[in-house]
VMD Tcl script that draws the C-alpha trace (Angstrom):
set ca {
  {130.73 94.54 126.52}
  {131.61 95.59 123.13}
  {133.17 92.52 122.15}
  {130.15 90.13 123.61}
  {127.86 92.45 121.14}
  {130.18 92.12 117.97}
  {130.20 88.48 118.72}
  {126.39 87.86 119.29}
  {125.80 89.70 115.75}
  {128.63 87.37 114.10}
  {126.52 84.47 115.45}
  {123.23 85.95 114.28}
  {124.43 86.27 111.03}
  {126.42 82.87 110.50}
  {122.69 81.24 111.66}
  {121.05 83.74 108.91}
  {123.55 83.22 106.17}
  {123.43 79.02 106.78}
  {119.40 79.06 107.07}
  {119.46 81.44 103.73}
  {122.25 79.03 101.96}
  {120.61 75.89 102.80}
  {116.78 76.84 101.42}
  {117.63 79.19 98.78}
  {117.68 76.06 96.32}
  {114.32 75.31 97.59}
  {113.00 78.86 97.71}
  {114.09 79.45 93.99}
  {112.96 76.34 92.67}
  {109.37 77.24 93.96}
  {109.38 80.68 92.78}
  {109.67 78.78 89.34}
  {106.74 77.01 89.79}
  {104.64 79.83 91.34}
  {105.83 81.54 87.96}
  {104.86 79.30 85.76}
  {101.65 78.49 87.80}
  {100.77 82.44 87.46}
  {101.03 82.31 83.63}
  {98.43 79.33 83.37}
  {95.22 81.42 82.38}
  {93.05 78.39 82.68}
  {93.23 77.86 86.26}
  {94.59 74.43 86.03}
  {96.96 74.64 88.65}
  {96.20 75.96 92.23}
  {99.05 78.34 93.68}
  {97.48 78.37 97.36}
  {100.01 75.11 98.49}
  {103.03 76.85 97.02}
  {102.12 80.32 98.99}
  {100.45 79.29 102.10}
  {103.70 78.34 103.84}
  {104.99 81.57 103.31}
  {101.19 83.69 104.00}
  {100.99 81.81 106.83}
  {104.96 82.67 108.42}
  {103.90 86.87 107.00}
  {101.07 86.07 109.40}
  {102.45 85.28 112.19}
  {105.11 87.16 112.24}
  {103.37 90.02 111.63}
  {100.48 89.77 114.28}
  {103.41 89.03 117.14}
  {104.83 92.13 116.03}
  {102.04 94.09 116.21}
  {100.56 92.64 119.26}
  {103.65 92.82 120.96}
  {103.98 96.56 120.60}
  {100.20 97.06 121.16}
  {99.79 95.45 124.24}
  {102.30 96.98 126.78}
  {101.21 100.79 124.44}
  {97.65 99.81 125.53}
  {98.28 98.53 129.09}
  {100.25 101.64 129.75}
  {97.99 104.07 127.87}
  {94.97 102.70 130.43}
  {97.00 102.66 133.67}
  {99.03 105.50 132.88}
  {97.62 108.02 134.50}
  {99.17 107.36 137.79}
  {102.65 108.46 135.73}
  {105.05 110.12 138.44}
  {103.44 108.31 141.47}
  {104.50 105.61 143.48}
  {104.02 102.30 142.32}
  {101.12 100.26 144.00}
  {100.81 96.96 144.26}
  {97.35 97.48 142.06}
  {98.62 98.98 139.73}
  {101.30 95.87 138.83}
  {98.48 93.32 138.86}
  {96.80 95.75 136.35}
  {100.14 95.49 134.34}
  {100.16 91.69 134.24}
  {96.37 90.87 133.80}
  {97.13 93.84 130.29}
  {100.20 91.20 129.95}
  {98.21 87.92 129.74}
  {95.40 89.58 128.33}
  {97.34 90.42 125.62}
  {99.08 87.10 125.57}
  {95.62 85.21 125.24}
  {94.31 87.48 121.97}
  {97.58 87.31 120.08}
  {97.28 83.28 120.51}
  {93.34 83.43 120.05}
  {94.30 85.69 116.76}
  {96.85 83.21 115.74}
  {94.90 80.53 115.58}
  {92.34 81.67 113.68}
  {94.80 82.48 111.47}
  {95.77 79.08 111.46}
  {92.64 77.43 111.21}
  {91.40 79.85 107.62}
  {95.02 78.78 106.47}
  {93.73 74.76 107.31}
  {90.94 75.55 105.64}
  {91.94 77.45 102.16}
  {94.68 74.25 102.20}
  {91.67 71.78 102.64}
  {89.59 73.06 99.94}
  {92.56 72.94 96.93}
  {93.17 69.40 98.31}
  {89.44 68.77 97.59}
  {89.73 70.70 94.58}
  {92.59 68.75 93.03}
  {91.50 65.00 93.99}
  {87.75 65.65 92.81}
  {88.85 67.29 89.53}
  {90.89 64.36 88.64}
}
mol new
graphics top color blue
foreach p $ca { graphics top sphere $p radius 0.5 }
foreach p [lrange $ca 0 end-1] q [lrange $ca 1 end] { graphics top cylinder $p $q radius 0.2 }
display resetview
């Protein structure tokens, strides 16, 4: 059992350290422009397409997280008062409807994430072809 573990986190990290290797390149070469884009005090140069990518992965990431601990805390917190009894049928349809409940708002919540990311994207692509 040991072993299998020690093994799984060697492969986790070979993935990691070969996804990190191969972008880093692209990662640093687009923190240079983002740095030089911040120092433009004109506002010549829009920032949004070099950070959206990145706002957008936070994002997501962050709201699966969060719903992903909230909804079995919440689905538990309302049916938890029959803590210490049997379990009725009921009670696990309760459980899954919380489940795809939950399911339904983190994707309805993602993609309206999605869609203001479109959006903001849309805009600086109007922004830079009309100012041209």
């Amino acid at each position: 059992m040991g072993l299998a573990i020690i093994l799984m986190d060697l492969i986790i990290l070979t993935v990691l350290a070969v996804f990190f290797f191969s972008t880093v390149n692209t990662w640093w070469k687009e923190l240079a422009q983002l740095w030089q884009s911040l120092k433009d005090f004109r506002i010549n140069k829009y920032i949004t397409r070099l950070i959206t990518g990145y706002t957008y992965t936070y994002l997501f990431v962050a709201t699966v997280i969060v719903m992903a601990l909230a909804t079995p805390i919440s689905t538990f917190g309302l049916y938890g008062t029959t803590y210490g009894t049997e379990i009725h049928p009921i009670l696990m349809a309760f459980m899954l409807v919380g489940a795809l409940i939950g399911i339904f708002v983190t994707l309805a919540i993602l993609l309206v994430i999605r869609l203001l990311v479109e959006v903001s994207v849309a805009l600086i692509h109007i922004a830079q072809n009309t100012s041209r």
